[in-house]
LUMFIMAR-176222 format. One record per atom (N, C-alpha, C): residue in one letter; x, y, z. Coordinates in steps of 0.2 Angstrom, whole numbers, plus 5000, padded with zeros to 4 digits. Layout:
aXYZ ...
This chain:
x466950055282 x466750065275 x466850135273 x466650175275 x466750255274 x467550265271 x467950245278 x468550225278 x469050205273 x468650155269 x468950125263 x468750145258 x468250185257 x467750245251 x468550295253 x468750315258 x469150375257 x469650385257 x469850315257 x470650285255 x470550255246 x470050245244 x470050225237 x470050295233 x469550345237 x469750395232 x470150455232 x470550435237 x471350485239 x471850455231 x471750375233 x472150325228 x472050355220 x471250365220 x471150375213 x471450455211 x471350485216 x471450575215 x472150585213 x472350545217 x473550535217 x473450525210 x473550465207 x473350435204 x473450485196 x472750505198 x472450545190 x473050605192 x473050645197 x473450715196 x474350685195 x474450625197 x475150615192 x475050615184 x474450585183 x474650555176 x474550625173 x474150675176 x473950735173 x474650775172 x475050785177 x475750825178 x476250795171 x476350735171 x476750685169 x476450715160 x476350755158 x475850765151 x476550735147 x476650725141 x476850685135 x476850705129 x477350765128 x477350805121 x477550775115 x476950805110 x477350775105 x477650825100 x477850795094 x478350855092 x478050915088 x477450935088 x477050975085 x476951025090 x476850995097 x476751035103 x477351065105 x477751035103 x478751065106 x478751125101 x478351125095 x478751185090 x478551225091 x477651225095 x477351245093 x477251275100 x477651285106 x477651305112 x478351345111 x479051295108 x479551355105 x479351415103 x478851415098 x478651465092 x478451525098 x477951515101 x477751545105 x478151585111 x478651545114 x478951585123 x479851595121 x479851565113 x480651585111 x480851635114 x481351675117 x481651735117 x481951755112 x482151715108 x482251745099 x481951755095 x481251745096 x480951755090 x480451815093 x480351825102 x480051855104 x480551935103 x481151925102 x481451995101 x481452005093 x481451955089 x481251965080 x480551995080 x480051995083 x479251995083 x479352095086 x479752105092 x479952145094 x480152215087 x480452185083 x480852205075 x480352225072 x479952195073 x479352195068 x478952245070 x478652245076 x478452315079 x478752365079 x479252375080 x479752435079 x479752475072 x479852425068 x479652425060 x478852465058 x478552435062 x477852455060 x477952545063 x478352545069 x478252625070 x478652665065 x479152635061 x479452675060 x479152705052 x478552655051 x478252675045 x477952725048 x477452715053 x477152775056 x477352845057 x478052835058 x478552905058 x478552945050 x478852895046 x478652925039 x478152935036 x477452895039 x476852945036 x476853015040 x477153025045 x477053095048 x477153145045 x477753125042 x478353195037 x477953205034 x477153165031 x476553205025 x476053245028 x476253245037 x475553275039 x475953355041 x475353395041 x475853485044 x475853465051 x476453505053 x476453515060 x476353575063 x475953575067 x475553615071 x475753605079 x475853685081 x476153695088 x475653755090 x475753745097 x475253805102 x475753805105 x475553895107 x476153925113 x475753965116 x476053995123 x475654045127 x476054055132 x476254105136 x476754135136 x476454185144 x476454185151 x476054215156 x476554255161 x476954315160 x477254345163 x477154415166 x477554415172 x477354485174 x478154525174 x478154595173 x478754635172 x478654695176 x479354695179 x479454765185 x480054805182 x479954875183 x480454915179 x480154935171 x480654965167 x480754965162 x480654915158 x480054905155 x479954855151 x479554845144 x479354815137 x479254835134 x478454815134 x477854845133 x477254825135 x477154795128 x476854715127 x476654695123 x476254725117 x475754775119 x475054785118 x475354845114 x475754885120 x475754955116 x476354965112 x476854925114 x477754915112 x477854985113 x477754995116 x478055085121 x478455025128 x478955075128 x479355065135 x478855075141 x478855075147 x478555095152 x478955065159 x478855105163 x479055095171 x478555085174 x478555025175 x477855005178 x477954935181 x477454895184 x477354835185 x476754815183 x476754775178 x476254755173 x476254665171 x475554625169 x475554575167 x475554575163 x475854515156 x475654505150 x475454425148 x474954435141 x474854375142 x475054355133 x475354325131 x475454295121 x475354225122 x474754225116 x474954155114 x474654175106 x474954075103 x475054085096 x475054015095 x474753985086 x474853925084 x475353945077 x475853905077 x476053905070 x475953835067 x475953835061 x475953785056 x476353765051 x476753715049 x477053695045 x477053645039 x477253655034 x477153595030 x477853575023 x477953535024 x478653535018 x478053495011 x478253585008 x477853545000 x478553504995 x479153514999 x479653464991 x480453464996 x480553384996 x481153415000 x481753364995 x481353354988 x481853314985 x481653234986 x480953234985 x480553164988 x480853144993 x481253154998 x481453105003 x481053075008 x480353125010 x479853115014 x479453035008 x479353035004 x479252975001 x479752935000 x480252924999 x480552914998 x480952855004 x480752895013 x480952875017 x480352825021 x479452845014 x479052795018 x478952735016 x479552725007 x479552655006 x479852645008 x480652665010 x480852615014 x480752605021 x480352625024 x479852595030 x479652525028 x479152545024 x478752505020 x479252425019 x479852445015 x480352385015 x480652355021 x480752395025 x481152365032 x480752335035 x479852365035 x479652305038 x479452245035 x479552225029 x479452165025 x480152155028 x480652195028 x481252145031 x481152105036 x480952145042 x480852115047 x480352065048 x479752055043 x479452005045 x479951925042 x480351945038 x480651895033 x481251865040 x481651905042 x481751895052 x481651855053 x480951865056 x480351815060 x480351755057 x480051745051 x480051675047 x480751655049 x481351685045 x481851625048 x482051605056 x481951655059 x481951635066 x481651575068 x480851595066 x480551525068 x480851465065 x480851465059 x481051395054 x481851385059 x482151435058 x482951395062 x482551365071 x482351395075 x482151385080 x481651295080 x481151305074 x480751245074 x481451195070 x481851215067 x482251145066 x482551125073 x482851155076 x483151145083 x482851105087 x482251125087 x481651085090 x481651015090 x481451015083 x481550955079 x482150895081 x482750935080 x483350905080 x483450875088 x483150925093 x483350905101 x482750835100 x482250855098 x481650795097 x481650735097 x482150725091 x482350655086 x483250645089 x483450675095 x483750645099 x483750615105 x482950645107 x482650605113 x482550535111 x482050515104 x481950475101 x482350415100 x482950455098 x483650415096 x483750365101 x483750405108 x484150385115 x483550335116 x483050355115 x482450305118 x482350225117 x482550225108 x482550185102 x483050145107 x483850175106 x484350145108 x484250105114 x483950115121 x483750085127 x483350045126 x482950055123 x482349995120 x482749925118 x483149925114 x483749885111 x484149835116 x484549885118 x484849855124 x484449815130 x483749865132 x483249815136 x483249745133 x483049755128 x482749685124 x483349655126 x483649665122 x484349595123 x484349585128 x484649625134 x484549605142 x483949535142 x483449565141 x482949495143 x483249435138 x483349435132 x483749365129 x484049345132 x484549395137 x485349385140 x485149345148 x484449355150 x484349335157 x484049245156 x483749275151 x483249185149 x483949145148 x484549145147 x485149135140 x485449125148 x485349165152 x485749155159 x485449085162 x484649115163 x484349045167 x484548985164 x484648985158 x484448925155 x485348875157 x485848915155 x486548915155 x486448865162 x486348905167 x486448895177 x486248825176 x485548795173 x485448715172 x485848695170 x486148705164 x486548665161 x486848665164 x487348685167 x488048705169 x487948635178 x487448655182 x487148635187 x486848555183 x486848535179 x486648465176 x487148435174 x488048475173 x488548455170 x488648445163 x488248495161 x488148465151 x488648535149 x488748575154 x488948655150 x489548665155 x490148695153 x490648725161 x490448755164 x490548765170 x490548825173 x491048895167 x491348885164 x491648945162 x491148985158 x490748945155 x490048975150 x489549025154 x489449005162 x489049045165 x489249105166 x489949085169 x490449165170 x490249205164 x490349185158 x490549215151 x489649245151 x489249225153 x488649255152 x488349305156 x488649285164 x488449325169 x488949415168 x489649385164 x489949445163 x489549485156 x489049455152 x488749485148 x488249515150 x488049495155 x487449535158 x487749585163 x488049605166 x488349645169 x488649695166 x488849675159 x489249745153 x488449785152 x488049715151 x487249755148 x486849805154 x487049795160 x486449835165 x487049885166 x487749895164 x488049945166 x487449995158 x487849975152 x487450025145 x486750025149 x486349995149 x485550015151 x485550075155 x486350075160 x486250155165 x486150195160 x486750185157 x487150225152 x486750255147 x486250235145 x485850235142 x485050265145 x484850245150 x484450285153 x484850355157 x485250365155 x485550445159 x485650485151 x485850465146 x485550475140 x485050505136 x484650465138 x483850485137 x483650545142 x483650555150 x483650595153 x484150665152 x484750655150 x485050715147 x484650745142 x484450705135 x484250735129 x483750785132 x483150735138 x482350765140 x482550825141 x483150835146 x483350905150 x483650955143 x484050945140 x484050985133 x483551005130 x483150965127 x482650985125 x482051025129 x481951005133 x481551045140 x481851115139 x482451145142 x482851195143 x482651225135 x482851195128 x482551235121 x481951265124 x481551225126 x480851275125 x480551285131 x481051305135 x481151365141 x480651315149 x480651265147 x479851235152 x480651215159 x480651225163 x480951215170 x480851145173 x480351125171 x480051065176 x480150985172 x480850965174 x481150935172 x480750855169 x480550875178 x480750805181 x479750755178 x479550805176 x478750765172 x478950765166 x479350825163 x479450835156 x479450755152 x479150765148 x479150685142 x479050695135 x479150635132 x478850655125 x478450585124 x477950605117 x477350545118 x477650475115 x477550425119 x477650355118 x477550325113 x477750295109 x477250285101 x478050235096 x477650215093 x478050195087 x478150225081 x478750225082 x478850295076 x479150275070 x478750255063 x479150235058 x479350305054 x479850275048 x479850315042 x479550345040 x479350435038 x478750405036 x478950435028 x478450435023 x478450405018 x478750495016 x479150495008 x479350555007 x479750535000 x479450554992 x479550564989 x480050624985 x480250654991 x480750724989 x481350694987 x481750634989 x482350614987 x482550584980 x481750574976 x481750544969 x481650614965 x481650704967 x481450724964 x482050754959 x482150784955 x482750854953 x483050894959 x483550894957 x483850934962 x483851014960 x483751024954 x483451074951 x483051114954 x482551074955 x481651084957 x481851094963 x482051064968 x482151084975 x482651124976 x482951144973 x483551204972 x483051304971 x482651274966 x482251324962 x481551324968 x481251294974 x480751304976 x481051314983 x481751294986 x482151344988 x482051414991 x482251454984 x482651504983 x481651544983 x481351524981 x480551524984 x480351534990 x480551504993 x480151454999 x480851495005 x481351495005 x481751515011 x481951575010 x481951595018 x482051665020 x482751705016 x483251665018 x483851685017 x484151715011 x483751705006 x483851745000 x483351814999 x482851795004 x482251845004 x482751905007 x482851875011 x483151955017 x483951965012 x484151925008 x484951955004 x484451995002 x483851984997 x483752054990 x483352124995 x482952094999 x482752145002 x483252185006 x483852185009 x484452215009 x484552265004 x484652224998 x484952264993 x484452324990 x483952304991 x483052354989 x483352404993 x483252414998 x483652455005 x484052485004 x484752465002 x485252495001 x485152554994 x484752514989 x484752564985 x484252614987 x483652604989 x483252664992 x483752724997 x484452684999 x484652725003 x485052794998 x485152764993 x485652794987 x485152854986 x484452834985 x484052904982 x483952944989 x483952924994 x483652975000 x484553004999 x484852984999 x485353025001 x485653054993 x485453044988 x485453094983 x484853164983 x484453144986 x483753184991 x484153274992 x484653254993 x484853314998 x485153374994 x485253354986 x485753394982 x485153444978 x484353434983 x483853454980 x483853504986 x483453564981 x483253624984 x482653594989 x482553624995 x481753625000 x481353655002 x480953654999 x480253704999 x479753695006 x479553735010 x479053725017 x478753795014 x478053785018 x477553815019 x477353835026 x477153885028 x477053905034 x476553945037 x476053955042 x475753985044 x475653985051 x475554055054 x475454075062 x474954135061 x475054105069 x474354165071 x474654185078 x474554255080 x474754245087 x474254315091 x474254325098 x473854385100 x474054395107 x473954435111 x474354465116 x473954505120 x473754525127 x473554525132 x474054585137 x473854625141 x474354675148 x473854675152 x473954695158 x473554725163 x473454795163 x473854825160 x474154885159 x473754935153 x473454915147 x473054945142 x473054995143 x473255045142 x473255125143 x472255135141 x471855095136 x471455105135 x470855065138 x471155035143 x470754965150 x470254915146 x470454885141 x469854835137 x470154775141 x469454755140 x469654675145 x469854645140 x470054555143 x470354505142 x470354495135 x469654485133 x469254445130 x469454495120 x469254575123 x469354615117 x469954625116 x470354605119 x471254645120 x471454565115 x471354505117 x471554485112 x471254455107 x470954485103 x470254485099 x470654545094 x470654615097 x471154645094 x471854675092 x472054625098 x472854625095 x472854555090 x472554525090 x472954465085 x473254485079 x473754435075 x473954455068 x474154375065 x474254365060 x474354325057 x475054335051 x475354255050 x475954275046 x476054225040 x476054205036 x475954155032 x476654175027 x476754115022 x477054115018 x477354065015 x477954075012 x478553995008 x479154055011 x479453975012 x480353945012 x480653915008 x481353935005 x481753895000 x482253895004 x482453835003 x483353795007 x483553795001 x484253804998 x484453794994 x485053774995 x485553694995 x485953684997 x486553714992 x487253724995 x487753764991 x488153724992 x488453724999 x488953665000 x489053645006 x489053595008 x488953575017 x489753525017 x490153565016 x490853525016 x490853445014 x490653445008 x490453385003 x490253315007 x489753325012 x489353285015 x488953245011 x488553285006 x488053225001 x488453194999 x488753244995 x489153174990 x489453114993 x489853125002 x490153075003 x489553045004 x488953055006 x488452995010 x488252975004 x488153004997 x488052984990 x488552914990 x488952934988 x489452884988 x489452814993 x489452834999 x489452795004 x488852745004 x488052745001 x487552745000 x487852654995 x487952714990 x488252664983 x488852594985 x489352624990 x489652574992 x489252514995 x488952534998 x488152485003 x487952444998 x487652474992 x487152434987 x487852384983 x488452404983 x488952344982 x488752304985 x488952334992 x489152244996 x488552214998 x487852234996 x487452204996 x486952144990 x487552184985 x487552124979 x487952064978 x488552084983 x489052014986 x488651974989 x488252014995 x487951964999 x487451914998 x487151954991 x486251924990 x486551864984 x487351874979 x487651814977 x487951764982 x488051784987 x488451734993 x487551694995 x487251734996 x486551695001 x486351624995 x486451684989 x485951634983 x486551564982 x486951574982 x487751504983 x487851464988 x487751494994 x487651464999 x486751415001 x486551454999 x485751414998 x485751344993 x485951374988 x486251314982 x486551254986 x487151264988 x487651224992 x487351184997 x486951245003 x486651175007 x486051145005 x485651155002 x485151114997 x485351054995 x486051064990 x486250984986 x486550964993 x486751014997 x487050945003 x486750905005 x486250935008 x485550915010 x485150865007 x485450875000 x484850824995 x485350754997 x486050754997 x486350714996 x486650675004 x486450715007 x486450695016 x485950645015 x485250655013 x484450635011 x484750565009 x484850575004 x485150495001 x485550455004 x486250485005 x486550465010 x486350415014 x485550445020 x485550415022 x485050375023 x484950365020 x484250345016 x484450275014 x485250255009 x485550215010 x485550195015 x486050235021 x486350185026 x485750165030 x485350185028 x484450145032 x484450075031 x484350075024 x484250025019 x484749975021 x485349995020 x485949955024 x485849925029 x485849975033 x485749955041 x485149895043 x484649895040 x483949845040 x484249785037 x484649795031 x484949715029 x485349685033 x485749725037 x486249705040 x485949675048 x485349695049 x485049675056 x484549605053 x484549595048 x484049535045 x484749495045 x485549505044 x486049445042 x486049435049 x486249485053 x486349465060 x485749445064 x485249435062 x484849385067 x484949335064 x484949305059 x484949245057 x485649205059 x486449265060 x486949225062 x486749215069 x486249265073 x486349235079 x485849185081 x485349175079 x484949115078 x485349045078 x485749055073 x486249015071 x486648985076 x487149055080 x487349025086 x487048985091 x486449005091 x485949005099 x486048925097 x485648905091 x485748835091 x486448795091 x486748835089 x487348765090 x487748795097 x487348835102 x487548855108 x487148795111 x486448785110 x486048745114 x486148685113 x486348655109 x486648595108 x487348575112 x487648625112 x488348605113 x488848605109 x488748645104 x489148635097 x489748705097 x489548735102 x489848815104 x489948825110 x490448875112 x490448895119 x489948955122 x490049005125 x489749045127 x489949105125 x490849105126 x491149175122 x490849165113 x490949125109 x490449145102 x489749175103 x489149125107 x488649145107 x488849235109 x489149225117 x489149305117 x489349355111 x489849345106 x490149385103 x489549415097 x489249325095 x488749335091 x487949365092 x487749385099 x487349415103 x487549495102 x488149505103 x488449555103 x488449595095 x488449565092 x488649585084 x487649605084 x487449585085 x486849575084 x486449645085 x486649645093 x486549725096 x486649775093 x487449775091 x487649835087 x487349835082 x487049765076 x486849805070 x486149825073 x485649805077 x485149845079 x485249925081 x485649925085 x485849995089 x485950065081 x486350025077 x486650055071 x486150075067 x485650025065 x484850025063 x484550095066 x484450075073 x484150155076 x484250215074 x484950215074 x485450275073 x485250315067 x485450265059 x485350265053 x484350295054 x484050255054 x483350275055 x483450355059 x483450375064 x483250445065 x483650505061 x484350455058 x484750525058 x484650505049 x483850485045 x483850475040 x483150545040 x482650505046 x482050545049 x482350625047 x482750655052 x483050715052 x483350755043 x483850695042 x484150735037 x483550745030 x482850695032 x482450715027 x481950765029 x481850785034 x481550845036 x481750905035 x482650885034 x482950975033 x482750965024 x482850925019 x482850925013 x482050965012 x481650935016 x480750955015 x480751045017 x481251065023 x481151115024 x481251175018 x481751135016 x482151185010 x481451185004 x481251125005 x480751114997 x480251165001 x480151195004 x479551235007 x478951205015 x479251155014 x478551105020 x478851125026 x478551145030 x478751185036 x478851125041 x479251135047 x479351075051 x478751055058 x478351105058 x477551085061 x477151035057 x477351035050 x476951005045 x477350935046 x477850935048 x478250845048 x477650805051 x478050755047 x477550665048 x478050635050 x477750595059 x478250545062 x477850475062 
């Protein structure tokens, strides 16, 4: 008895830790695990940190800088004694130390100058990030709705196989009863054999897309990887009835790629001023302190009073006045200028190119949207021809080559149906992308 208690619950333990392994993603969990272990978005994120230091460096040009020095030497021979600045032949220790202080009160605003654009690079970089992801989660998407596809497809061909085997049984009696030729069985045993070859073909398919997909979002473990079982319709989506106007215009909103053209160009021109910056005069402020130590003191005060009364102090202002640095500002003036050019070609190109794939997109969306519509009328003509044949197959009215052919017609408008269905699914999720609905938010 014990015995079979511990072979039942070996059975059960297998059992649950396969189905545990075997887990079943769905496509929220795929984007959502993308987003997360991508190595491209993990180096954009990278951008963005980098970014945050580099503002950090330019509040610093606001703060003084401040140094300590100290200085511990011993002198043999002829040497000048710190304390008394008299020569002496001697062997003596000295000890200096000293802080100075710094500060730029005006250098032609560049120190401002250079913390907006800190400021802007890292809104560049976050605008990066966002498209990274949005590109990465469509990809997602895209490797998803072609596991789906292959799935769909297999499911199709299964089906039929089972019509093609009942259609076989039923043949071998007839044929065996003398009502049917022999030629009819052949004609259907070769049907079923075209079909278990596709069903390979078809489940190697499916297993390719799982490994693509898998491989996208970095998981190694092929061989449980899956996605969740379910019935997947249309799902409902009003963006194809809208203006193409409106989804053009919430767009140029809603997607990066225009974001990061004008932020470019913000940049470029902040570059113009920091590098007119230089044609200015630069004002610094300065202060130090410093004090000095010998073994030597011809008047022996210890450590503590020696430099207590040697210290001094030095304070003051600095002017940089530039005269001519072999026409450097100008060119990097110039050079600055040329940048904010070609950064208004670009942010025109982004904003046309945005344009362009949006109405594609809208009309990809219709597109296929029709051949959906199509394809479902076309799978409602073709069952009812093949209905049509099966009866006048089963009577005897027809041979087995039409039934097969009309079998056959039947498959490919389903198969076509599938096809049209996901590559309807997708082309209206890039339309939604662009209208602003992010592709974690998709309905399958």
């Amino acid at each position: 008895m014990r015995i079979k208690i511990s072979i039942l619950l070996l059975t059960l333990f297998s059992v649950l830790g396969t189905q545990a392994q075997k887990k079943q993603w769905s496509l929220r969990e795929c984007v959502e695990y993308a987003l997360e272990n991508n190595i491209t978005i993990k180096q954009s994120e990278l951008d963005v940190e980098s970014a945050a230091i580099d503002k950090l460096t330019a509040l610093g040009n606001f703060v003084p800088s401040v140094n300590g020095s100290g200085t511990l030497s011993s002198n043999t021979g002829a040497n000048i004694n710190p304390v008394t600045n008299a020569f002496e032949t001697n062997t003596f220790t000295s000890f200096t130390t000293g802080v100075n202080v710094g500060l730029t009160l005006f250098d032609g605003l560049r120190n401002l100058r250079q913390l907006q654009r800190a400021k802007m690079n890292r809104l560049l970089s976050q605008y990066n990030l966002g498209k990274s992801k949005d590109d990465i989660a469509l990809f997602v998407a895209n490797g998803y709705l072609q596991v789906l596809l292959n799935k769909e497809s297999l499911k199709v061909i299964q089906k039929q196989h089972e019509i093609t085997l009942e259609q076989l049984q039923r043949t071998k009696d007839l044929v065996e009863a003398g009502v049917l030729p022999e030629g009819d069985l052949l004609e259907i045993e070769a049907t079923s054999a075209d079909e278990l070859t596709r069903i390979v073909q078809a489940e190697n398919s499916v297993q390719i897309s799982l490994i693509s997909l898998a491989q996208t979002l970095l998981i190694k473990d092929y061989e449980t990887f899956d996605t969740v079982e379910q019935d997947y319709i249309v799902p409902g989506s009003d963006i194809v009835n809208k203006p193409i106007d409106q989804i053009i215009g919430r767009a140029r909103e809603a997607r990066y790629e225009v974001q990061i053209a004008e932020q470019n160009k913000l940049l470029a021109e902040k570059d113009v001023q920091l590098a007119r910056g230089s044609y200015y005069p630069t004002l610094n402020a300065f202060f130090g302190y410093n004090t000095r130590w010998a073994d030597n003191d011809f008047l022996e005060r210890d450590f503590t009073t020696q430099l207590y009364e040697n210290d001094g102090f030095s304070y003051g202002l600095q002017v940089n006045v530039p005269i001519l640095n072999g026409f450097n500002t100008r060119a990097n003036v110039k050079r600055s200028l040329v940048n904010v050019k070609r950064t208004e070609f670009q942010l025109e190109q982004a904003e046309l190119d945005l344009d362009s794939n949006v109405y594609q997109a809208y009309l990809d969306a219709k597109g296929s949207a029709e051949a959906y519509e199509a394809a479902q009328v076309a799978v409602k003509a073709q069952e009812r021809a093949y209905q049509f044949a099966k009866d006048r197959y089963d009577v005897g009215l027809s041979n087995a080559f039409d039934f097969s052919q009309s079998k056959f017609r039947l498959e490919n408008a389903q198969s076509q149906e599938v096809q049209n269905k996901f590559d309807y699914i997708f082309k209206l999720k890039v339309l939604e992308l662009y209208f602003g609905i992010k592709i974690a938010d998709i309905k399958l």
